[in-house]
Phi, psi and omega in degrees: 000316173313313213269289186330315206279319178331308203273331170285014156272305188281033138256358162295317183319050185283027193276325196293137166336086191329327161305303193283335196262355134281004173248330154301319167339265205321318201291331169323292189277323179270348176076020164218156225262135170240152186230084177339321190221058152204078197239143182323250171274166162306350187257294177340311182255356170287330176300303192303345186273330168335278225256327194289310212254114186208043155310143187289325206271341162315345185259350161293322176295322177293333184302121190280345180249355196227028181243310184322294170001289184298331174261351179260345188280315190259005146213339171121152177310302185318338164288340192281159158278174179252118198248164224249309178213187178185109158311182174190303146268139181307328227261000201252002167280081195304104194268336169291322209281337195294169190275170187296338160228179186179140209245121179257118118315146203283342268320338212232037188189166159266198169039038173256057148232120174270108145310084193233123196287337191219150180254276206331340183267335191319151174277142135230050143260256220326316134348263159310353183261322189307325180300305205304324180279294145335262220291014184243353196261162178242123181286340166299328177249017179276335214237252176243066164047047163316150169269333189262011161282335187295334187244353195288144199259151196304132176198145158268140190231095187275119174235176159339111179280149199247143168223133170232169178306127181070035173190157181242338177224139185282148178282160151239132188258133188235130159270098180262113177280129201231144179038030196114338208235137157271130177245313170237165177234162222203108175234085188302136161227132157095009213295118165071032151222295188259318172080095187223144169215170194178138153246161166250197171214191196275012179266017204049052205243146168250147215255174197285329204286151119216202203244114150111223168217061166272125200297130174295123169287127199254013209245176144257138180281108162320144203252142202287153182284329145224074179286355208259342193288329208270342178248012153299289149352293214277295180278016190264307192283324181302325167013059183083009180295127168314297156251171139181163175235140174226145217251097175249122192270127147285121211204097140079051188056359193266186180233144157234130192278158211223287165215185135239101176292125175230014160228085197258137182068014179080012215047024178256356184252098174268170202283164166203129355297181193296337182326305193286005161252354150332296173325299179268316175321309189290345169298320226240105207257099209255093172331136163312169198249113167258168220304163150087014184261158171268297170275172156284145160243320194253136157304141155287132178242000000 
């Protein structure tokens, strides 16, 4: 209890060494000790990737508008959503011009969306005041010191509102890529009203796990008519990463790319059952330091 209160005093610190200050982390939310240089489970080593693993282009992949480049270069224009605008300030978004529905994004951080089904119903001081506030946080020091969040400069990112037919909320498709190789996929239903989740792997086989305490869906998914495009997709985008997850809508049979993550849930969201996380740490095979380096900086291709 003591130890509990301590470290939830040093992770307000965010003056501290992103090494000690990821290792308080992670022991704070699982309640187990991490040790850089024995590590496991999957959150073990997504922490280690936290602080270790620092290729420069991690930080345009996390960028949600300056990632497109990068999908457009390695798979083509056509996976993108349609972006409408892109900011750099609140006050420069002309909200009459916007279309009726329309989506704003964070680029430098997660859970930065605003969703909007209708603009005549829009809050827009409430709004604006919510922009503002994204645009003042940094995700390397809001959550637990990702390192490829750290230097990305703040931007709003206006798209599309993405809708299919017959569903009120779109599924999301998460690919965890491992050396490259998509091995499952982490498929959210109901994402912010009943909230279901559930995995498969790549033959459409549906697997025992799922992740966090999001309700496991018991039900079976009809397999998008182009899943075989998505995991084309997946490993195209994935291009020798130790990890990553990449995040794709199916809409109306098109594949639309959605982001990339590379700490997904901050390493605070473990696998269920506990096995599994044992388990899945093992797809993911943690590049060497090379000698006389502190970090990784260049992918091994």
């Amino acid at each position: 209890m003591v130890k509990k209160l301590a470290y939830g005093i040093l992770k307000k610190l965010k003056f501290l060494p992103q090494e000690f200050y990821v290792k308080i982390y992670y022991e704070y939310y699982s309640g187990n000790k991490l040790d850089y240089n024995n590590l496991k489970d999957f959150n073990e080593k997504i922490s280690w990737y936290k602080v270790f693993y620092r290729p420069k282009i991690l930080n345009q992949l996390v960028d949600k508008y300056n990632v497109k480049k990068y999908v457009e270069n390695k798979v083509g224009k056509h996976i993108l959503n349609e972006t409408i605008g892109v900011f750099d300030k609140v006050s420069k978004i002309d909200f009459d011009s916007l279309p009726k529905q329309f989506v704003i994004k964070g680029v430098h951080g997660f859970h930065f969306n605003l969703i909007v089904k209708d603009k005549t119903k829009l809050n827009l001081a409430k709004s604006k005041y919510l922009l503002h506030k994204w645009m003042s946080k940094n995700q390397y020091y809001r959550g637990g010191m990702e390192w490829a969040y750290k230097d990305v400069k703040p931007l709003l990112l206006v798209e599309k509102y993405l809708e299919e037919m017959g569903q009120e909320i779109i599924n999301d498709y998460k690919f965890f890529c491992f050396n490259g190789v998509p091995k499952f996929v982490q498929i959210d239903l109901d994402h912010g009203k009943n909230s279901y989740r559930c995995f498969y792997d790549m033959e459409w086989r549906k697997q025992d796990f799922s992740k966090g305490n999001i309700k496991h869906y018991k039900g079976e998914i009809e397999k998008p008519s182009n899943f075989n495009e998505m995991k084309e997709v997946a490993l195209k985008l994935a291009n020798n990463l130790p990890f990553v997850r990449i995040d794709l809508y199916a809409i109306e049979g098109r594949t639309i790319f959605g982001e990339m993550t590379f700490y997904p849930s901050d390493a605070r969201s473990r696998f269920v059952p506990e096995e599994y996380n044992k388990i899945i740490g093992d797809y993911f095979i943690l590049p060497k330091i090379p000698k006389g380096q502190k970090y990784i900086t260049d992918i091994i291709q």
